[in-house]
ZAMARGU-4260 file (C-alpha; in steps of 0.2 Angstrom, whole numbers, plus 5000, padded with zeros to 4 digits):
<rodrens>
0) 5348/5442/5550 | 5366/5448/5551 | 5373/5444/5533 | 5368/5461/5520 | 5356/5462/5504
5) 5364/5462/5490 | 5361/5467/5472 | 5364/5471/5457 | 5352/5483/5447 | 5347/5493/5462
10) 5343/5496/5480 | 5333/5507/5491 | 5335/5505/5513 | 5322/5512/5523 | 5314/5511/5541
15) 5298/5503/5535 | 5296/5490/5520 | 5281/5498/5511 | 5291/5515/5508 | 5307/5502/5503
20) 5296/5493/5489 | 5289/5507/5484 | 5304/5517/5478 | 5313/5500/5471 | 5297/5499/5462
25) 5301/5516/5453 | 5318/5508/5451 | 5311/5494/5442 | 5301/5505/5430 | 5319/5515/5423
30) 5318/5528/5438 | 5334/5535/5444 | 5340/5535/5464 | 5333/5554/5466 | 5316/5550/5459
35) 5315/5532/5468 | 5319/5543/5485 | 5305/5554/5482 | 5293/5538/5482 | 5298/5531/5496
40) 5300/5547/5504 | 5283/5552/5502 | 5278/5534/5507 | 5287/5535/5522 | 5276/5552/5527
45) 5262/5540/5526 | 5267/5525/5535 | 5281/5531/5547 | 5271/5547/5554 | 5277/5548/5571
50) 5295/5550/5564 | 5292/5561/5548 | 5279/5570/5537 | 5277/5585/5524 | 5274/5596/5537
55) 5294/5594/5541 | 5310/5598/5533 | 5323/5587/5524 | 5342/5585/5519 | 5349/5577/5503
60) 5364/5570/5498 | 5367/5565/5481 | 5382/5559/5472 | 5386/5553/5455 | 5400/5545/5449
65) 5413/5557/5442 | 5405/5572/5448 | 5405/5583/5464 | 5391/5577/5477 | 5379/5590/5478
70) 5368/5595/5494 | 5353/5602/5498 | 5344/5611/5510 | 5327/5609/5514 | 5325/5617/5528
75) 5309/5629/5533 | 5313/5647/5543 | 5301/5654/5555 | 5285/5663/5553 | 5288/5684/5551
80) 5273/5681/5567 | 5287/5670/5578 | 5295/5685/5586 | 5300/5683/5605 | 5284/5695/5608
85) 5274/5680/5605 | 5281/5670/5618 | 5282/5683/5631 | 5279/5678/5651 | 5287/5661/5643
90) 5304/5654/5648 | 5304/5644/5632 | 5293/5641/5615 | 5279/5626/5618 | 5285/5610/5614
95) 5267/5604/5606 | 5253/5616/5599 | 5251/5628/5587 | 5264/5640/5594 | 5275/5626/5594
100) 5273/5625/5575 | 5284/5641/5571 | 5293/5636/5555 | 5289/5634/5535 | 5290/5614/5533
105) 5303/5612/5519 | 5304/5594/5515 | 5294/5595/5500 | 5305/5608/5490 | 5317/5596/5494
110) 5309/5585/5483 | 5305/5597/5470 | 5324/5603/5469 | 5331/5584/5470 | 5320/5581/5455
115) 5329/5595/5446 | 5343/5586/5447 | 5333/5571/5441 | 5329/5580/5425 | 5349/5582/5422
120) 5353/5566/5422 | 5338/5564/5411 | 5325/5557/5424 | 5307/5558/5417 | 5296/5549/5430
125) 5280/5558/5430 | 5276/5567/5447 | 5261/5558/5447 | 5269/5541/5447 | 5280/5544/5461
130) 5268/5549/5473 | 5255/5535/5468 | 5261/5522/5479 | 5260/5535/5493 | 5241/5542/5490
135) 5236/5522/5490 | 5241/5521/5506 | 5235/5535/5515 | 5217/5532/5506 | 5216/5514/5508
140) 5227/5511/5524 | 5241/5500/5529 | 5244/5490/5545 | 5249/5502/5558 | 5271/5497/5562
145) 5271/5492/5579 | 5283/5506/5581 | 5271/5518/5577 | 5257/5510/5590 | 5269/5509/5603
150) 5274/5528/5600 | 5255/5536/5598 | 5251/5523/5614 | 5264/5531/5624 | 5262/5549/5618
155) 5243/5550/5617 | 5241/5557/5635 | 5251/5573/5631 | 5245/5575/5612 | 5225/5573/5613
160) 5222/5591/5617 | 5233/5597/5601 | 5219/5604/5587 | 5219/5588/5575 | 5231/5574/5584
165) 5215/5563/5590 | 5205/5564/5579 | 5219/5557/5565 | 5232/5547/5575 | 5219/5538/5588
170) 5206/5525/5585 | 5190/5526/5594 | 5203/5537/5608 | 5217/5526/5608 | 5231/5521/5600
175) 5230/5508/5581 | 5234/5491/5587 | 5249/5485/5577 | 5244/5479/5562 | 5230/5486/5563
180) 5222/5495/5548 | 5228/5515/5548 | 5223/5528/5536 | 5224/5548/5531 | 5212/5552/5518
185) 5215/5569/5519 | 5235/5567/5516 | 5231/5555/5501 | 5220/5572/5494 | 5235/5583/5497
190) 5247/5570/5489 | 5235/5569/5476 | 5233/5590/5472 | 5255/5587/5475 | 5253/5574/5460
195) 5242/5584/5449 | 5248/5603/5451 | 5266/5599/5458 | 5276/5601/5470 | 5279/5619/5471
200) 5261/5620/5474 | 5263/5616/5491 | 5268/5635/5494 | 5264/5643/5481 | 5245/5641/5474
205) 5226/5633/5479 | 5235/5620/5490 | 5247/5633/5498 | 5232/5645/5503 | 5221/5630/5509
210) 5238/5626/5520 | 5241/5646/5527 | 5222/5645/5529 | 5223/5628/5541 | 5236/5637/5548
215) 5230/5653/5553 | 5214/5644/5560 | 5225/5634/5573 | 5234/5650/5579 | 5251/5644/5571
220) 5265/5660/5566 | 5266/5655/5548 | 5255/5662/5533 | 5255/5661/5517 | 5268/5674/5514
225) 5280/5662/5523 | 5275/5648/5512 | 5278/5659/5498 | 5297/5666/5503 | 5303/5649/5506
230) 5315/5641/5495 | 5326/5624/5495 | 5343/5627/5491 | 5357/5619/5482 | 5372/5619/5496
235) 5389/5611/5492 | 5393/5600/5506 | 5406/5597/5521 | 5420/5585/5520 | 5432/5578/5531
240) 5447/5567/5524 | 5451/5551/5532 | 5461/5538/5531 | 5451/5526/5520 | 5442/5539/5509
245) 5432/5556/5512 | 5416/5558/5520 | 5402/5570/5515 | 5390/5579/5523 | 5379/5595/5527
250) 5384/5609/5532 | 5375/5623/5547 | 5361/5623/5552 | 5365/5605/5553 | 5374/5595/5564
255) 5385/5589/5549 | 5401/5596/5554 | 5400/5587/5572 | 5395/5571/5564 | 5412/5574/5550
260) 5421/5581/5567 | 5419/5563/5578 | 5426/5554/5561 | 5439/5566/5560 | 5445/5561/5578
265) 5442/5544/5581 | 5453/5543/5563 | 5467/5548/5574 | 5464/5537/5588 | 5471/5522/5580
270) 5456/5512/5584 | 5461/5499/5573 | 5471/5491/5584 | 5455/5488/5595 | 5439/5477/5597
275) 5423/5484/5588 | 5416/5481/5604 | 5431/5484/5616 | 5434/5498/5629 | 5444/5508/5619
280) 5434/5510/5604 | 5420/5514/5614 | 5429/5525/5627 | 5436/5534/5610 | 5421/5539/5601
285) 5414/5542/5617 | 5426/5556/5621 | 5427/5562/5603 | 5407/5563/5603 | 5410/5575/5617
290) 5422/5587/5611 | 5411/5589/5595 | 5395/5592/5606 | 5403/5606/5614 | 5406/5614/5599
295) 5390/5612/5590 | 5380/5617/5605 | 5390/5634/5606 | 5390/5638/5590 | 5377/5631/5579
300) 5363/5638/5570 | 5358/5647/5556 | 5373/5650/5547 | 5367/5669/5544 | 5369/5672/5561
305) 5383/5660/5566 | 5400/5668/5571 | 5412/5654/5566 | 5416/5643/5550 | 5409/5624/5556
310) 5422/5620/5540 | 5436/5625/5552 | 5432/5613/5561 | 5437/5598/5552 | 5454/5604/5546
315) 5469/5592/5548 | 5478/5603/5562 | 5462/5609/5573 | 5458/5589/5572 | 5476/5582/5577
320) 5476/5597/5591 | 5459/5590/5598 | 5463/5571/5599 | 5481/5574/5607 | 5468/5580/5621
325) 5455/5565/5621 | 5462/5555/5638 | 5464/5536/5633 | 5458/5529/5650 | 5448/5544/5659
330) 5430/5552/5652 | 5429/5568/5652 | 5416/5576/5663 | 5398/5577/5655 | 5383/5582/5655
335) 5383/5597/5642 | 5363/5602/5635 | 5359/5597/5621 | 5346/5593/5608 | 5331/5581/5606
340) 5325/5576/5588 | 5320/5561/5580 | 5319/5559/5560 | 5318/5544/5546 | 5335/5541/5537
345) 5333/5532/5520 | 5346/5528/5506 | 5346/5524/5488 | 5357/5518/5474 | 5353/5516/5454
350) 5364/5506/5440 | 5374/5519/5435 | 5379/5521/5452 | 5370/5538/5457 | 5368/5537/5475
355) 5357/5547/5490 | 5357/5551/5508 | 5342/5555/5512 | 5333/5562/5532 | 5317/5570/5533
360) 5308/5575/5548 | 5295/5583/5563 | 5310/5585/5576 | 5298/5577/5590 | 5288/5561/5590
365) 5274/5569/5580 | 5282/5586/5579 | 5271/5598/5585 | 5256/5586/5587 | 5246/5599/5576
370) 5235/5592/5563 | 5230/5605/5549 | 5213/5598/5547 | 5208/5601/5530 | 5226/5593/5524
375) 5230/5582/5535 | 5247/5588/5536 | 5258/5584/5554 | 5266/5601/5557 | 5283/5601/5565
380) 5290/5608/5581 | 5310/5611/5575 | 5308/5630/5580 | 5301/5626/5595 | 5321/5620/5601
385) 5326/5639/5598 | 5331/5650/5610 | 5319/5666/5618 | 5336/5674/5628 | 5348/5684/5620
390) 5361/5680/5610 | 5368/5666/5602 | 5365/5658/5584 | 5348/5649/5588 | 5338/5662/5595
395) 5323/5663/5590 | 5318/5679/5576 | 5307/5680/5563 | 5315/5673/5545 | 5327/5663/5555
400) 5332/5644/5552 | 5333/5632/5567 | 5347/5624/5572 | 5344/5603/5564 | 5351/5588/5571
405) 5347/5580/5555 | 5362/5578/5545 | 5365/5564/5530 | 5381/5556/5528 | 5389/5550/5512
410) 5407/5542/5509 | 5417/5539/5495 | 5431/5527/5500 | 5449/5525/5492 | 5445/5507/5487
415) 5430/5516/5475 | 5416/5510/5489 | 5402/5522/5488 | 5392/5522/5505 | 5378/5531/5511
420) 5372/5527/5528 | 5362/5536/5544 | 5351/5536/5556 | 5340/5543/5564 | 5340/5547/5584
425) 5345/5565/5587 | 5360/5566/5598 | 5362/5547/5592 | 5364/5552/5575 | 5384/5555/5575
430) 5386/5542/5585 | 5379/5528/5577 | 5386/5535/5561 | 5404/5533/5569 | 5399/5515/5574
435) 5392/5510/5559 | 5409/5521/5547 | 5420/5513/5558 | 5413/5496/5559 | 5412/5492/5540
440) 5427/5502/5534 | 5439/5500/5550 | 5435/5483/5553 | 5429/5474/5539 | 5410/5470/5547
445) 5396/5464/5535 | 5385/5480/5534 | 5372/5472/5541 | 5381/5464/5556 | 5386/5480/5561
450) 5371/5489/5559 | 5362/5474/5571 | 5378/5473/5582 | 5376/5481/5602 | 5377/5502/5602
455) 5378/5517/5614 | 5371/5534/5616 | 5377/5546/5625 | 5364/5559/5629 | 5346/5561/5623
460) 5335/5553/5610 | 5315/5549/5610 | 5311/5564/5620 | 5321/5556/5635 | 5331/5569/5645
465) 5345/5557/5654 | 5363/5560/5648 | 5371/5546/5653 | 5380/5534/5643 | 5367/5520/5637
470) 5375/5504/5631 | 5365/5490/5626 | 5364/5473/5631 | 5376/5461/5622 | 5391/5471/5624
475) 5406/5462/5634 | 5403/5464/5652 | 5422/5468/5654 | 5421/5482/5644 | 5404/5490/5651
480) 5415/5488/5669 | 5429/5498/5661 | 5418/5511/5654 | 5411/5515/5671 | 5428/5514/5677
485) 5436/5528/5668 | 5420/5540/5675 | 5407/5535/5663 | 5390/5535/5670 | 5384/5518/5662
490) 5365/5514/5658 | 5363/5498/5652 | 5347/5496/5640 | 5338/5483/5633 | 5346/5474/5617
495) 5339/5483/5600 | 5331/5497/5610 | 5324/5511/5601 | 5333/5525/5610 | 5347/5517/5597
500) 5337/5525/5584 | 5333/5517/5566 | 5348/5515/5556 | 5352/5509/5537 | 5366/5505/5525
505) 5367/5504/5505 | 5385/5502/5498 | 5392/5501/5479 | 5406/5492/5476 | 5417/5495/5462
510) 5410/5480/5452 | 5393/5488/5452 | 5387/5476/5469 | 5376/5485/5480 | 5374/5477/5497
515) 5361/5486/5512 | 5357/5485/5529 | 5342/5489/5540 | 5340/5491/5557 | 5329/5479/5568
520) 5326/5490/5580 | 5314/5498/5566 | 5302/5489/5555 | 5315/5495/5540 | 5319/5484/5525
525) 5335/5483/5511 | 5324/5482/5494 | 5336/5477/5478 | 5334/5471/5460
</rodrens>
């Protein structure tokens, strides 16, 4: 399909259709954006687990008409136990394993402070309700997503040995077939306690101890003090202005600023004059990725510890100053290091216009691969991309926050479009935000044309450790000639590959329409009323 969803009423885009029903549904029933994003967020920890979870963290983006967007920060620090010491005789923290699953999971005071905001705009949705789709699902089953059996298939080898993975992602030791019936009971009890004693009770109370207790059995460095000491917190986000609006987004330990930092510079590009799919549109984001990268891998982290203002970044002179030096026909030399990661983005839009940008995730394809067993709670692995030498702002010490490729963007355009759109991919992520800003505002695409449209990736996503530049199949041969020309070291990939990640789209117009997008690379889907 390449022509949008639209609606009227309502609209929620996620990477798998059961957690898109099941926040329109809340839609349906008089909830607002926030409180339809926490059901289909806690859906999505059910049916996409491989990507997300409860036992990771989340970012929000929440914007209502007239009012300042408002942000927030749901990510976990580590353990006061994940002290270098730990680790010692080791050149760098485990992956996978219970040392590799070093930090508080946040997502879910994510939802509890979203809902806050909810209650202001006079939400009243009962807890239980929204997470009732979500227990159903993980105690009765659902068909496993292809995606979701091709991923367990191709991980299994390396995660069977991890306390808990087996035993709850493989089926009589292998992999679900797709389609095949997949199911959590012990999520669907956690959910359920979550549903009856609320949200904060998954760090502070009977499910928090059961939680540190699961925890401490596995030999993971959080307790229950962690859990306790951890807070989501209300952040006001970045911007960036362009030429046809301003885009949001969140600040450090994101990677907001870089994603704000590409727009900001292909902005000045004049791309306009170019082909969507052309030489130079590609070559330029390209190039713009790259000078952003270098930045973010410097100096990014815990913004406790970081020594530079990211906001500095997207000021009008240091932008100008960086793309007079972006070279037009030559790319720049590459590889820099860089971060893998993979996530869930979903977005949602009420009547009165109230939209959300939503990520959640267990960094890694199944985080850590740690399954507490008596919670059934995936545990992520995010500290595990922290550093053990000295120096820098991601270097691992107790209390500390890990650097996050997640990052959701939001735009609010001069012509009074509201847009909320992402991905998710790791390195990917600014990238295909670019494509996709620049695709529907530059040139006028049909959001789901340019979400299904041919992309590229420069550097890693998936777990994969190649840095070349991957273009997909469908793009003009001329250009992918041009682009190895000017220096780029070209992989071409199969068209809708999943190293693409899983992006979505859901706009506002000024007339109240609301059109979406889904990827089909992903088993995602645009729900509206």
């Amino acid at each position: 399909m390449l022509r949008a969803a639209d609606g009227i009423r309502g609209m929620v885009v996620a990477p798998h259709g059961l957690a898109a029903s099941a926040g329109l549904a809340v839609l349906r029933e008089g909830g607002n954006a926030i409180e339809a994003m926490v059901a289909a967020a806690a859906a999505i920890a059910v049916v996409y687990p491989h990507m997300n979870g409860l036992g990771g963290d989340g970012f929000w983006l929440i914007a209502a008409p007239g009012a300042d967007p408002i942000g927030i920060d749901a990510c976990g620090a580590t353990g006061a136990a994940a002290a270098p010491a730990l680790y010692a005789g080791a050149s760098s923290i485990p992956a996978r394993g219970p040392l590799a699953a070093n930090t508080v999971a946040g997502t879910v005071s994510g939802w509890d402070a979203a809902l806050a905001i909810a209650a202001e705009w006079g939400g009243r949705m009962p807890l239980e309700r929204l997470l009732e789709d979500a227990v159903r699902l993980a105690e009765t089953g659902f068909p496993a997503s292809d995606n979701q059996a091709r991923t367990t298939a191709l991980k299994a080898d390396e995660l069977a040995p991890v306390p808990g993975f087996a035993e709850t992602f493989l089926i009589g030791g292998a992999a679900p077939a797709p389609g095949g019936r997949f199911r959590n009971p012990a999520l669907a009890e956690t959910l359920r306690s979550l549903a009856r004693d609320g949200l904060d009770g998954f760090y502070r109370g009977v499910l928090a101890r059961r939680i540190a207790a699961d925890l401490e059995a596995t030999g993971a460095p959080v307790d229950a003090d962690d859990l306790a000491g951890h807070r989501a917190l209300r952040r006001a986000p970045l911007s960036v202005d362009l030429a046809a609006g301003t885009v949001y987004n969140m600040p450090p330990p994101t990677q907001g600023a870089t994603a704000l930092m590409i727009l900001g510079l292909i902005d000045r590009l004049g791309l306009e004059r170019e082909e969507p799919e052309g030489f130079a549109h590609v070559h330029g984001i390209v190039e713009a990725t790259k000078r952003a990268f270098i930045l973010r891998n410097a100096h990014l982290g815990d913004p406790a510890t970081m020594e530079v203002d990211a906001a500095g970044w997207l000021t009008a002179g240091t932008l100008d100053e960086t793309a007079r030096g972006i070279d037009r026909g030559t790319a720049a030399p590459w590889p820099a290091p860089g971060p893998d990661g993979d996530t869930v983005w979903m977005g949602a839009i009420d009547e009165a216009g109230r939209a959300v940008s939503f990520i959640q995730s267990l960094y890694w394809e199944f985080g850590s691969g740690l399954v507490l067993p008596e919670t059934g709670l995936v545990w992520q692995n995010r500290g595990s991309g922290m550093s053990l030498s000295d120096g820098g702002p991601n270097r691992l010490a107790p209390g500390r926050k890990p650097f996050h490729t997640l990052n959701p963007p939001l735009a609010r355009l001069a012509d009074g479009r509201t847009m909320a759109f992402g991905t998710m991919g790791g390195e990917g992520q600014p990238q295909t935000q670019a494509a996709l800003y620049s695709r529907i505002v530059t040139y006028g695409m049909d959001p789901q044309a340019a979400v299904s449209a041919p992309r590229w990736l420069l550097g890693r996503a998936w777990g994969e450790e190649t840095t070349s530049l991957r273009i997909e199949e469908g793009f003009d041969r001329d250009a992918v000639e041009a682009l190895a020309a000017a220096g780029h070291e070209v992989e071409t990939v199969p068209a809708h590959s999943d190293a693409m990640g899983h992006a979505g789209v859901a706009i506002r117009y000024p007339d109240g329409r609301l059109s979406g997008a889904s990827d089909p690379r992903g088993n995602g889907a645009v729900a509206v009323w």
